[in-house]
N, C-alpha and C positions, 0 to 999 in steps of 0.2 A: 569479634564484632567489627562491621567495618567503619571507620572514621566518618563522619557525619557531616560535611563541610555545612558552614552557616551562612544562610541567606541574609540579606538585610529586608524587613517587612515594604512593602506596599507602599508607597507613596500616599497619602491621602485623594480622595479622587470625588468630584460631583459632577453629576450630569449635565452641565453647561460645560466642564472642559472639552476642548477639542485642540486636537494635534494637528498643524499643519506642519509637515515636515519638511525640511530643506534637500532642496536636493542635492548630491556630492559627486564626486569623480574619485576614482581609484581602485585600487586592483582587488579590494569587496566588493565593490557595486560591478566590476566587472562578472563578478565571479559570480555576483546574485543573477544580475540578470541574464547570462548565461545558463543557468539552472532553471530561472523562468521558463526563457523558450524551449531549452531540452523536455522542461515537463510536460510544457505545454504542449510541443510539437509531438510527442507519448499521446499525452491524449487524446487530443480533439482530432491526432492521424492514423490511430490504430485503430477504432472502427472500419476506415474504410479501407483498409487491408483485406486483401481478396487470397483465400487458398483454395485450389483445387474447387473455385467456382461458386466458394460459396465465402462469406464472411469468414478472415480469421477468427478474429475473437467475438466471439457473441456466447455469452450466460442465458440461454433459453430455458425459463420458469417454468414455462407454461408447460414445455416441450420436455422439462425433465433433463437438461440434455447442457451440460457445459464444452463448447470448442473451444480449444489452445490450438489452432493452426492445424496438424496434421492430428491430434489427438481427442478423441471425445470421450470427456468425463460424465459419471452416471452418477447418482444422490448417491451411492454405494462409495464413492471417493472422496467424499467429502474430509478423510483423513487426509487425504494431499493438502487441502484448505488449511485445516489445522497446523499442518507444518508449516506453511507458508506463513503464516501470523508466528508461531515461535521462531522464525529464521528473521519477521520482520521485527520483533522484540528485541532480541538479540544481536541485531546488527544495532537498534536506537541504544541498545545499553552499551554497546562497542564503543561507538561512537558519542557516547555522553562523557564516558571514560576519559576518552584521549581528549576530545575538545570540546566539551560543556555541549550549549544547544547548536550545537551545528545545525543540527535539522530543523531546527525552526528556523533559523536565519535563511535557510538556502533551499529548502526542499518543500516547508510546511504549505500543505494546500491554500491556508489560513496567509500563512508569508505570501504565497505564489498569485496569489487573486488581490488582495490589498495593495499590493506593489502593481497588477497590471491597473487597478481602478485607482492609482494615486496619480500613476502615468497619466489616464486619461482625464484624470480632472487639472491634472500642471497643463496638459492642452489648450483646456476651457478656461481654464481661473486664471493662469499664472503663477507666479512666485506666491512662497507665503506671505509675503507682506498684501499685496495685489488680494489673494483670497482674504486675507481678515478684512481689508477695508471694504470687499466688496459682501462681507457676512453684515456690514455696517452700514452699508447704502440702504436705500429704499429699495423698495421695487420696481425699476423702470424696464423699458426695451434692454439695456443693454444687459444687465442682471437675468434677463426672463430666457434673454438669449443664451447665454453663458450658461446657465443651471439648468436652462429646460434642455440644453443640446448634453450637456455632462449626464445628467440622469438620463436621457434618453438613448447614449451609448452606451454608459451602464446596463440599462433594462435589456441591448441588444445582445451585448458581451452575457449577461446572465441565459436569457434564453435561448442561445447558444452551448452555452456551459449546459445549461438542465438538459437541452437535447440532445449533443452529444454524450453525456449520460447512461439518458437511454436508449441510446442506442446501442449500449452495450447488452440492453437486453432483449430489443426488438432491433430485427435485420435493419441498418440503417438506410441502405438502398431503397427498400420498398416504405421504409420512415417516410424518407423525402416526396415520395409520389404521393404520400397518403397526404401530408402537409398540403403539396400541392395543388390536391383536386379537395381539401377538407375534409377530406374522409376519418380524418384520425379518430379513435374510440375515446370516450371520456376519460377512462382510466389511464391511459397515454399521456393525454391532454393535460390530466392533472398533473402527472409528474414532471411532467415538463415545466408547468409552469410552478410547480411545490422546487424546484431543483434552483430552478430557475430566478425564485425569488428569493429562496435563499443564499442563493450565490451574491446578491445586489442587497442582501440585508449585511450578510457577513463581509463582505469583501468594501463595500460601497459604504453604509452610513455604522454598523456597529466595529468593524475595523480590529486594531486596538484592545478595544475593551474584550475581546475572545481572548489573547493571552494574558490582559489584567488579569480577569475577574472570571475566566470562563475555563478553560486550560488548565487542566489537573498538571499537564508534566510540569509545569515551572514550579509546583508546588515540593513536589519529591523530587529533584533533578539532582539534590543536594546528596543523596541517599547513595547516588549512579559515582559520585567524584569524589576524588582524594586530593587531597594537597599538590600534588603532581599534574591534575588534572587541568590542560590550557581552556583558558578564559578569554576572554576579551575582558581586561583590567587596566588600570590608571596605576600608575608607577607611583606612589606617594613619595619615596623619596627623591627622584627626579623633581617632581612636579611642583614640592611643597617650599616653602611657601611662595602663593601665587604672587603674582605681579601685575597689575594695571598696563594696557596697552603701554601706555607714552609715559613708564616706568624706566626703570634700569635695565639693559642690556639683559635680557633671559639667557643669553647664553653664556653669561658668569657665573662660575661655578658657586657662588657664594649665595646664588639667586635659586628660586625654584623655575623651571622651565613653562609651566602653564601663567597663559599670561590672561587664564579668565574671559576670553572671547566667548565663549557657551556655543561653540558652535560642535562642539561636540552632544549637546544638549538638543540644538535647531535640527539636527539629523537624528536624529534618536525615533525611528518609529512606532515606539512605546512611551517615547517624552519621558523620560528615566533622566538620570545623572550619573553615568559612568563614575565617576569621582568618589560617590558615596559608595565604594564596595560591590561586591558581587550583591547583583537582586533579585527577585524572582523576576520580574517586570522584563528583566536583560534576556533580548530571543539569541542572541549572539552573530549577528548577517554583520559588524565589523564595518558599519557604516561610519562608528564614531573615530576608528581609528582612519580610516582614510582622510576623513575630514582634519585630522587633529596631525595629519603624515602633513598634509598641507599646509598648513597653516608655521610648522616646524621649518620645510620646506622654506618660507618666505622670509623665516628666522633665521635661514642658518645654523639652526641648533639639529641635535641628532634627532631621527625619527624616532620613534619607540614609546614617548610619551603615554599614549592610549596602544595596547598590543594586545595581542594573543601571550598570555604570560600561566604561568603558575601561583599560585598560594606559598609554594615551595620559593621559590624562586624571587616572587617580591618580596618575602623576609628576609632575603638578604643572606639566602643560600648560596654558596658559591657552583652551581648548578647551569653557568650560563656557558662554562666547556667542556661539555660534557657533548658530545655525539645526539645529534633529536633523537635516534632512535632509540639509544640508551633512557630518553628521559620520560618516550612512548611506551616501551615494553616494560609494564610493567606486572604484576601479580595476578591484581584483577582482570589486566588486557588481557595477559595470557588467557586465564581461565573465560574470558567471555570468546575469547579469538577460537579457542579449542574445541567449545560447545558448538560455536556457530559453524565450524568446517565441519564439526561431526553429526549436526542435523543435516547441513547442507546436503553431504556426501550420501548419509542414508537417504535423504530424502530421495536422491536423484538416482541412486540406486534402487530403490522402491516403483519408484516410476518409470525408470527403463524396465523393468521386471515386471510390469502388468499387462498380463493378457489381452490379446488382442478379442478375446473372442469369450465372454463369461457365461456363467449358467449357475443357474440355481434348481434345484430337486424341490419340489413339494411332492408330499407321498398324497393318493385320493383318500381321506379320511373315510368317506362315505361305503368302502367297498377295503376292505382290508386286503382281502384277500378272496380269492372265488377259485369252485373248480369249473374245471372245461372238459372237451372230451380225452377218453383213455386215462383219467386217473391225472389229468396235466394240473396244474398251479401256476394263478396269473397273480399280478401285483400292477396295480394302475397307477401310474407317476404324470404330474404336469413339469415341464421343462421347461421354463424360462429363458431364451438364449438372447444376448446382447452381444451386438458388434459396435466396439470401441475404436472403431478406424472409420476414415470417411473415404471409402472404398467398399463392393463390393464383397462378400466375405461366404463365398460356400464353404457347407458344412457339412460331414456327416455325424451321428450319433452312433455309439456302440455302447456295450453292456460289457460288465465284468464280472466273475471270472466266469468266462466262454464255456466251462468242462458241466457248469451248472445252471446258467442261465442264458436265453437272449431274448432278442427283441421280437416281439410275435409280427411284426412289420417293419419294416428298415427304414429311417428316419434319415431323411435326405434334406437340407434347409438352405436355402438360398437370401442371404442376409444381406439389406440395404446400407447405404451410407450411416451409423449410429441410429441402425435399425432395433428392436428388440419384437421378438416371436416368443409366442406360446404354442407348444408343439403338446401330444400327449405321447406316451409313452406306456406299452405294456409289455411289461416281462412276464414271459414264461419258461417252468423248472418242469422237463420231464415228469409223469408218472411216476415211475421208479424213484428217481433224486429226491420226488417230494416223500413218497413211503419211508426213506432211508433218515430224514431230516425233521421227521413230524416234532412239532411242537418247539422249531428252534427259527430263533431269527437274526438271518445270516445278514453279515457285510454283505454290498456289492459296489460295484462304482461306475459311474457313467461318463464315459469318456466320448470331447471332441476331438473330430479330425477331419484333416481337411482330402478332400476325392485325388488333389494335388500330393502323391507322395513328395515330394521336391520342398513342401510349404509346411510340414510337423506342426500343430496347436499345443501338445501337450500340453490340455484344458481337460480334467478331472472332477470331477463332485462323489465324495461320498453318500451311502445309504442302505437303506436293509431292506430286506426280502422277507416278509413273512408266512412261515410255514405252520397252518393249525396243527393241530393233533386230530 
């Protein structure tokens, strides 16, 4: 069974608190917001990513029809999806592993929009201090100004977010003219502004309380870690016992190092207490350590105070010479590291290995089997063909095995960009063949190919031929 690491519960919490957070400098807050804009710069620029003339990526519903760039996916691959959610589990359990919530500090949509809407309101508001006295004022010009201009970047930043969106599922191009001239359909419109709102409820005024109160993973994150597992943790025996600013020297050893300024506290985007233990409340973005690298900094004492640390390690394991990657690789890594290369790998192998060009057989229920003239034997098939390329795609059809069956007409298909045709199909068996076979019902297989000997489809579908008695 594996080791259970223990959270520390909840903080108490009422709907009048509000967090205004400090802002910080250092090489977290570098690295957050750097993740910001890579994510950012992902989203809101990969819609208008053009391939071969049409939208890269566009998820068309309506249309049946998922684009990855050069590839089009049909409701038939929906197992690609599936993988893609176990490669994305599997990397969050990798990475919980080796260093707690990483993903929430640095990646979480919930982190990623919170942090751009704290940006824009330190614009408008100021400092924390500046925002609580101004949560305290009346309501004048200068307030109406401040809040009415902050919520109304918000509201622009949201429906912005809700539209590029969807425009993953409506061609964003022809989005923007439709905007333009008002054309947009209700159903559009609503999600735009359902996405939209959401984004300015979560990001904007509920914040925070989505990882309180809201966020399954801080609950079980405990379940993902081992004692080995880095944290963003407070040294207790560095740190302990605190000291008063205009105290004794902190950097005697006889002294504990934290000298109780809470500005490890004032940055805390969850309003947590580093100090009291690992918590569920902790996203782990290492705000408080920069803040607390500073403040050491101005002490002359070593940094390290607030760190990326272990359980292992702050008891007083002698584990701090040891090689990091020695103290990374470990059991569980391994075995999550192993699973994930070997989804990855099938996966990518599965997908370079999918037909350009699909088919499906439905036999005519309505007509099993009929005779023609001389004694001949037909069999009626609908043929389903789908081109998964956004290119042109000729086709021919053939029957198998040739010594027994063919095609009573020659099936020639010329296939659009993530086209799909319905062709029909009649096989017919000799007179003789059918006398020789009465009452049996045989394999056949219906193979594409392309008029291009140079371009092989090797695209097959099984099925049978039925012969009465």
């Amino acid at each position: 069974m594996p080791k259970v690491i223990p959270i520390q519960p909840d903080a108490p919490w009422t709907p009048l608190d509000k967090i205004h957070a400090r802002a910080t400098q250092g090489l977290f807050n570098r690295w957050r917001w750097t993740f910001v804009w890579l994510t950012q710069a992902f989203f809101y620029g990969l819609p208008w990513l053009t391939w071969n003339a049409r939208q890269a990526v566009l998820f068309d519903l309506e249309g049946k029809r998922f684009y990855l760039f050069g590839a089009v996916l049909f409701p038939q691959d929906l197992i690609y999806l599936a993988a893609l959610l176990v490669i994305s589990a599997l990397l969050l359990f990798l990475a919980t592993a080796v260093a707690g919530r990483v993903w929430c500090g640095f990646a979480c949509p919930q982190t990623v929009y919170t942090a751009l809407f704290m940006w824009i309101e330190h614009r408008f508001e100021g400092s924390p201090q500046q925002r609580k006295r101004l949560d305290q004022a009346g309501w004048g010009a200068e307030k109406l100004l401040r809040r009415g201009g902050k919520h109304l970047t918000w509201a622009l930043l949201g429906l912005w977010t809700g539209f590029t969106f969807v425009g993953y599922f409506t061609a964003i191009r022809p989005l923007v003219a439709d905007v333009g001239s008002m054309a947009v359909g209700p159903w559009t419109t609503f999600w735009i502004l359902f996405y939209g709102l959401l984004t300015y409820l979560n990001a904007g005024l509920v914040r925070e309380k989505v990882c309180l109160h809201m966020c399954p993973y801080g609950r079980f994150q405990g379940s993902l870690m081992d004692a080995h597992t880095l944290n963003v943790a407070y040294d207790h025996r560095r740190g302990e016992p605190r000291r008063g600013l205009l105290e004794d020297d902190p950097r005697d050893a006889r002294n504990g190092h934290c000298i109780d300024c809470t500005l490890c506290v004032q940055v805390c985007p969850t309003g947590i207490d580093i100090r009291n233990g690992l918590q569920a409340a902790c996203i782990g973005c290492g705000l408080c350590i920069d803040a607390c690298d500073e403040v050491m900094r101005k002490l002359q004492a070593p940094k390290g105070l607030v760190r990326l640390a272990s359980l292992h390690e702050l008891g007083g394991a002698a584990t701090r010479q040891r090689p990091f990657w020695q103290r990374v690789l470990r059991t569980r890594v391994w075995v999550y590291g192993t699973l994930l290369v070997l989804v990855i790998a099938a996966s990518v192998a599965a997908f370079a290995a999918r037909p350009d060009v699909r088919m499906n057989v439905i036999r005519d229920r309505s007509v099993m089997a009929r005779q023609v003239e001389l004694g001949a034997l037909e069999n009626v098939y609908t043929l389903q063909l789908m081109n998964a390329t956004d290119h042109h795609r000729p086709v021919v059809v053939t029957v198998e095995p040739a010594h027994l069956v063919s095609l009573h007409r020659p099936i020639a298909v010329s296939l659009g960009p993530a086209q799909a045709s319905t062709v029909t199909a009649t096989v017919r068996m000799a007179g003789a063949a059918a006398a020789q076979h009465a009452g049996s019902v045989l394999p056949i297989r219906f193979v594409v190919g392309s008029p291009d000997t140079m371009d092989p489809l090797d695209v097959d579908e099984p099925s049978t031929f039925l012969v009465p008695r």
